[in-house]
DSSP file (Angstrom, degrees, kcal/mol; ACC not computed):
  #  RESIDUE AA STRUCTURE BP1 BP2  ACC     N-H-->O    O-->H-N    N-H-->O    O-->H-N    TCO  KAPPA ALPHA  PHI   PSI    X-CA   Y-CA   Z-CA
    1    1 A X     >        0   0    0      0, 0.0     4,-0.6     0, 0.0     5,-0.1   0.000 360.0 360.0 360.0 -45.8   55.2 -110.8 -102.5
    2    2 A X  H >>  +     0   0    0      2,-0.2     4,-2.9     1,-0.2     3,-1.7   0.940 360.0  60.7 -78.0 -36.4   56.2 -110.1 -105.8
    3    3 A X  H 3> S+     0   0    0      1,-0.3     4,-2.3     2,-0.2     5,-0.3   0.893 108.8  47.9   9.8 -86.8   55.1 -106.3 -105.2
    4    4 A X  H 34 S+     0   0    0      1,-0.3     4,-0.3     2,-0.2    -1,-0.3   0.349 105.9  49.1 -66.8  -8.8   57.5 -106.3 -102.7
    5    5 A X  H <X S+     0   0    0     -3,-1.7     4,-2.0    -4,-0.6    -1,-0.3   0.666 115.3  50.1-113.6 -38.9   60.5 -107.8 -104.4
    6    6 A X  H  X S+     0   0    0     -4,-2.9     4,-1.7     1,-0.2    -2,-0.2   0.947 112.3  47.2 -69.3 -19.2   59.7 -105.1 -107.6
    7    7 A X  H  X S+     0   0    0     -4,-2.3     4,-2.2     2,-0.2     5,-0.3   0.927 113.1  45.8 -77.2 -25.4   59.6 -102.4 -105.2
    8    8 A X  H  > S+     0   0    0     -4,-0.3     4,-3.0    -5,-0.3     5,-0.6   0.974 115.3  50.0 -50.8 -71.8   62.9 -103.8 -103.5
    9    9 A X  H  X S+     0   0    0     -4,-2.0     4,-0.9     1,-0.2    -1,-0.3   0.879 111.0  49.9 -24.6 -50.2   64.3 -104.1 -107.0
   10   10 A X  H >X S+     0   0    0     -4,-1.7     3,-2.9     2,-0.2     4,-2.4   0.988 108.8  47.6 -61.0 -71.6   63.2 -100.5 -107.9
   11   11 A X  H 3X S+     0   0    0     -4,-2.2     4,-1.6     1,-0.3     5,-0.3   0.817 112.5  52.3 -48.4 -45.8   64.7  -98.6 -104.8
   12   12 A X  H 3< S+     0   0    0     -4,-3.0    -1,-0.3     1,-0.3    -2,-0.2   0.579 110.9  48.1 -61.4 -16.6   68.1 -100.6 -105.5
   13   13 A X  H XX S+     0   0    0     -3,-2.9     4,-1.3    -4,-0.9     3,-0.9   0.866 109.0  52.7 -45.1 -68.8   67.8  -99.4 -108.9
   14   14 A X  H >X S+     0   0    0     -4,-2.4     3,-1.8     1,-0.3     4,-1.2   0.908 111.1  44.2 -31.8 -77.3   67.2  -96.0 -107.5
   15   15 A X  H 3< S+     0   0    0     -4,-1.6    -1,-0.3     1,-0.3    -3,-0.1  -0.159 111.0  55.6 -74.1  29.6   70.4  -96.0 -105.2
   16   16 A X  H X> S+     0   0    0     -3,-0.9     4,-1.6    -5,-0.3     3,-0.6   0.383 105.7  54.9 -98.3 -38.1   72.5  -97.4 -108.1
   17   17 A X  H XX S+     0   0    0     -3,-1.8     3,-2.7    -4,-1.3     4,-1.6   0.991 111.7  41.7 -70.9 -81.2   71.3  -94.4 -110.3
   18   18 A X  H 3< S+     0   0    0     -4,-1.2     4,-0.3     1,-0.3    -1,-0.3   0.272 104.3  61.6 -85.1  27.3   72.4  -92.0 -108.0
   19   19 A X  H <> S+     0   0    0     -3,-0.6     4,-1.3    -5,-0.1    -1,-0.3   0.590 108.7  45.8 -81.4 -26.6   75.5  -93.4 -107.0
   20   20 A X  H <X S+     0   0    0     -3,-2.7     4,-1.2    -4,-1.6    -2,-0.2   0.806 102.0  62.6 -85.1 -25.8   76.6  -93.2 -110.5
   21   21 A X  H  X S+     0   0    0     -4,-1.6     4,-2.0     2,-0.2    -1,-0.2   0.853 105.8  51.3 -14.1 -62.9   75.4  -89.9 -110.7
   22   22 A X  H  4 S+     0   0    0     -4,-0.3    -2,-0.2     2,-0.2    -1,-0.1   0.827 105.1  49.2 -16.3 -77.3   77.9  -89.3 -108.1
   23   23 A X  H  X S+     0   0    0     -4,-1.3     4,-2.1     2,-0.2    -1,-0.2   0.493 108.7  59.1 -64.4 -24.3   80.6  -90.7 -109.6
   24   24 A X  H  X S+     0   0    0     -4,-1.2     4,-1.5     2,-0.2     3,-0.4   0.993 109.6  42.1 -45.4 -84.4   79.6  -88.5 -112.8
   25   25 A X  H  X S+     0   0    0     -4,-2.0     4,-1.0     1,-0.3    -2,-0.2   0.479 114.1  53.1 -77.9  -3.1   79.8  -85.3 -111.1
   26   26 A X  H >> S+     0   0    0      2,-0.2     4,-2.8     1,-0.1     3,-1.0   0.957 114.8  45.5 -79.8 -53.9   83.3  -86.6 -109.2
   27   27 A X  H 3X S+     0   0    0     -4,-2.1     4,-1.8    -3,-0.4    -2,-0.2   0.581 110.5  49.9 -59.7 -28.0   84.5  -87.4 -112.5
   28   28 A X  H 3< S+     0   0    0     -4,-1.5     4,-0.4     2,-0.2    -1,-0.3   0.862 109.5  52.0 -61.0 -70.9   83.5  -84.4 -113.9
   29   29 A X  H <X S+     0   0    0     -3,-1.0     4,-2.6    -4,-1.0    -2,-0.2   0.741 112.3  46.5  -4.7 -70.5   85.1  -82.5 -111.1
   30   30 A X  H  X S+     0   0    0     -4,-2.8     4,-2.3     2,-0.3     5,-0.3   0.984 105.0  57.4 -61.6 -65.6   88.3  -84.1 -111.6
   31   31 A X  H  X S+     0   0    0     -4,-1.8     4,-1.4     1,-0.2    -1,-0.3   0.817 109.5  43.4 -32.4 -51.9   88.4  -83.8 -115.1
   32   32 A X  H  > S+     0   0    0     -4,-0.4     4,-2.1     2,-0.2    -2,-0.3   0.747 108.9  61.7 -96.9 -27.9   88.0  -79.7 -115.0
   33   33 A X  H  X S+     0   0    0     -4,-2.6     4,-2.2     2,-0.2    -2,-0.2   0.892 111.2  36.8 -11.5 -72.9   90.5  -79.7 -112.2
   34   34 A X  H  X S+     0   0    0     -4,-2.3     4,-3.9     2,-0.3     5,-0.3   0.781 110.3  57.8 -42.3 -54.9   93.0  -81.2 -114.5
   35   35 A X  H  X>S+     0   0    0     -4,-1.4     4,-2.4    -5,-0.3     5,-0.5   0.990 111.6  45.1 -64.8 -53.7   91.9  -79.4 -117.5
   36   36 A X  H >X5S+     0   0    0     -4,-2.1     4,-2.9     1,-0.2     3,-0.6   0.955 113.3  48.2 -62.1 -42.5   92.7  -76.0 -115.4
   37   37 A X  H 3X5S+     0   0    0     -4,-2.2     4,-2.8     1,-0.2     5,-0.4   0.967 109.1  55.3 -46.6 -46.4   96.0  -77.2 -114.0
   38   38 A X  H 3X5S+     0   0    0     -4,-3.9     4,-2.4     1,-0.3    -1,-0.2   0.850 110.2  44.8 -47.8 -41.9   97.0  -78.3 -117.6
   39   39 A X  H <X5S+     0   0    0     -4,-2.4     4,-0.8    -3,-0.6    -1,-0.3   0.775 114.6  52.4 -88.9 -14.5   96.3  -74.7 -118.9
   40   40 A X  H  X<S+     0   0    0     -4,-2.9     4,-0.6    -5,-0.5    -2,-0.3   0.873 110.4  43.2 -69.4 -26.2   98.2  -73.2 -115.9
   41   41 A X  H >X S+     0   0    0     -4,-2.8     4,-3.4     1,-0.3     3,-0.9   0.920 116.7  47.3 -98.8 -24.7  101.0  -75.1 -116.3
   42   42 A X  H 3X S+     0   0    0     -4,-2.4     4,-2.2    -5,-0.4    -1,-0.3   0.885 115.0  50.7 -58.6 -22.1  100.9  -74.4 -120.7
   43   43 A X  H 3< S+     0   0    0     -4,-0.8    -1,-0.2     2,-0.2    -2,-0.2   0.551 111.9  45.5-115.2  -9.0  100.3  -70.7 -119.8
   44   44 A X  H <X S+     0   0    0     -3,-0.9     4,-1.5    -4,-0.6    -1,-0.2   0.769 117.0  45.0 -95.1 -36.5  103.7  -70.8 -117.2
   45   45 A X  H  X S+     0   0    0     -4,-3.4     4,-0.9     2,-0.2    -2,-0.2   0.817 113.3  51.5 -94.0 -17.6  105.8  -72.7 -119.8
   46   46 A X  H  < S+     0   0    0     -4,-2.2     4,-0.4    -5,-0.5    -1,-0.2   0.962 110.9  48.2 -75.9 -22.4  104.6  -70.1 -122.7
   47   47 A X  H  > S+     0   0    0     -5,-0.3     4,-1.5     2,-0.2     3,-0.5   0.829 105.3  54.9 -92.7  -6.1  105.5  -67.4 -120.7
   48   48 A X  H  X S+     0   0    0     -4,-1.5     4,-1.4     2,-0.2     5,-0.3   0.951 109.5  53.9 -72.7 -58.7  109.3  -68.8 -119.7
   49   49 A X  H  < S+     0   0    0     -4,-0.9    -2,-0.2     2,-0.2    -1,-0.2   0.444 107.5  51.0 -53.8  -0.1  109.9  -69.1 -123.5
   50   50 A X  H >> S+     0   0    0     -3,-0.5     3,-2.6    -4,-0.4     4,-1.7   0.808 112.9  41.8 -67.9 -72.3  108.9  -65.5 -123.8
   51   51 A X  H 3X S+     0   0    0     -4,-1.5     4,-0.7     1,-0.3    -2,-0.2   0.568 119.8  45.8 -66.3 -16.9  111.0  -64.6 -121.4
   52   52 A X  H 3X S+     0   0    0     -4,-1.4     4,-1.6     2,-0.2    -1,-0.3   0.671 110.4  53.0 -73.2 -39.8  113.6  -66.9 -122.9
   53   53 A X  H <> S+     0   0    0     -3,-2.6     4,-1.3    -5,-0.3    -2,-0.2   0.911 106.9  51.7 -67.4 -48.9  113.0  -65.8 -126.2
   54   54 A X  H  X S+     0   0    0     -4,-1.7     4,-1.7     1,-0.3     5,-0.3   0.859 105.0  57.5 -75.9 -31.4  113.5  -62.1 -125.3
   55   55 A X  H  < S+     0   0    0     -4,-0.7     4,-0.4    -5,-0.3    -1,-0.3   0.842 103.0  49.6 -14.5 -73.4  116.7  -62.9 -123.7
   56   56 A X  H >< S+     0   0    0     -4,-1.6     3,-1.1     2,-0.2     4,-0.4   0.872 114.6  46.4 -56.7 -65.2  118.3  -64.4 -126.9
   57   57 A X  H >X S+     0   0    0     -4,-1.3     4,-2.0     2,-0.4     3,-0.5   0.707 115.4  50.4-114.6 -48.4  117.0  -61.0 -129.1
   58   58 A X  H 3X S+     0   0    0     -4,-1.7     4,-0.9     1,-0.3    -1,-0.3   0.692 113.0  42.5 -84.3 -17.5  118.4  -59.0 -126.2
   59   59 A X  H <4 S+     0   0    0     -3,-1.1    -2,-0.4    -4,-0.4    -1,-0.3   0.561 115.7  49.8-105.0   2.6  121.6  -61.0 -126.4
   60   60 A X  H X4 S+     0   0    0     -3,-0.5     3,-3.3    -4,-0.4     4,-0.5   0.732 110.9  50.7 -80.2 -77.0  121.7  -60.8 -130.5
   61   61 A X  H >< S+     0   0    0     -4,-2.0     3,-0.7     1,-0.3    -3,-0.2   0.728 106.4  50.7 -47.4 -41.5  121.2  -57.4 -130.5
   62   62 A X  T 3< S+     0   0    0     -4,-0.9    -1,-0.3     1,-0.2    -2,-0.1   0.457 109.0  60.2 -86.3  23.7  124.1  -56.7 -128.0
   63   63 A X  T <         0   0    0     -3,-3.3    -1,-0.2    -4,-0.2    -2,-0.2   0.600 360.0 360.0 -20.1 -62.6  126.1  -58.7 -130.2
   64   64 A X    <         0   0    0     -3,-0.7    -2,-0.1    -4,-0.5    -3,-0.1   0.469 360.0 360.0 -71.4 360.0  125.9  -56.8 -133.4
């Protein structure tokens, strides 16, 4: 009887384990998702403030 109640114990153990596992590798997931949107969207606003920047230098110079 008691056997059977550690092994119970165990498996529920088990399937606890690898549900957080799971939830690891969603988080995980999610996380690098983010991280790559985050660097798309820095690597779209540095390049409109080139393109902003060069603007202004092309409007000094035909200034002078």
């Amino acid at each position: 009887m008691e056997i059977d109640r550690l092994q119970s114990e165990l498996k529920y153990d088990q399937l606890k384990i690898q549900q957080l596992e799971r939830e690891l590798a969603d988080v995980k997931l999610k996380q690098s998702r983010i991280d790559t949107t985050s660097v798309d969207s820095l690597r779209e606003l540095l390049e409109l403030k080139e393109r902003e920047l060069s603007a202004l230098k092309e409007k000094f110079d035909f200034t002078k």
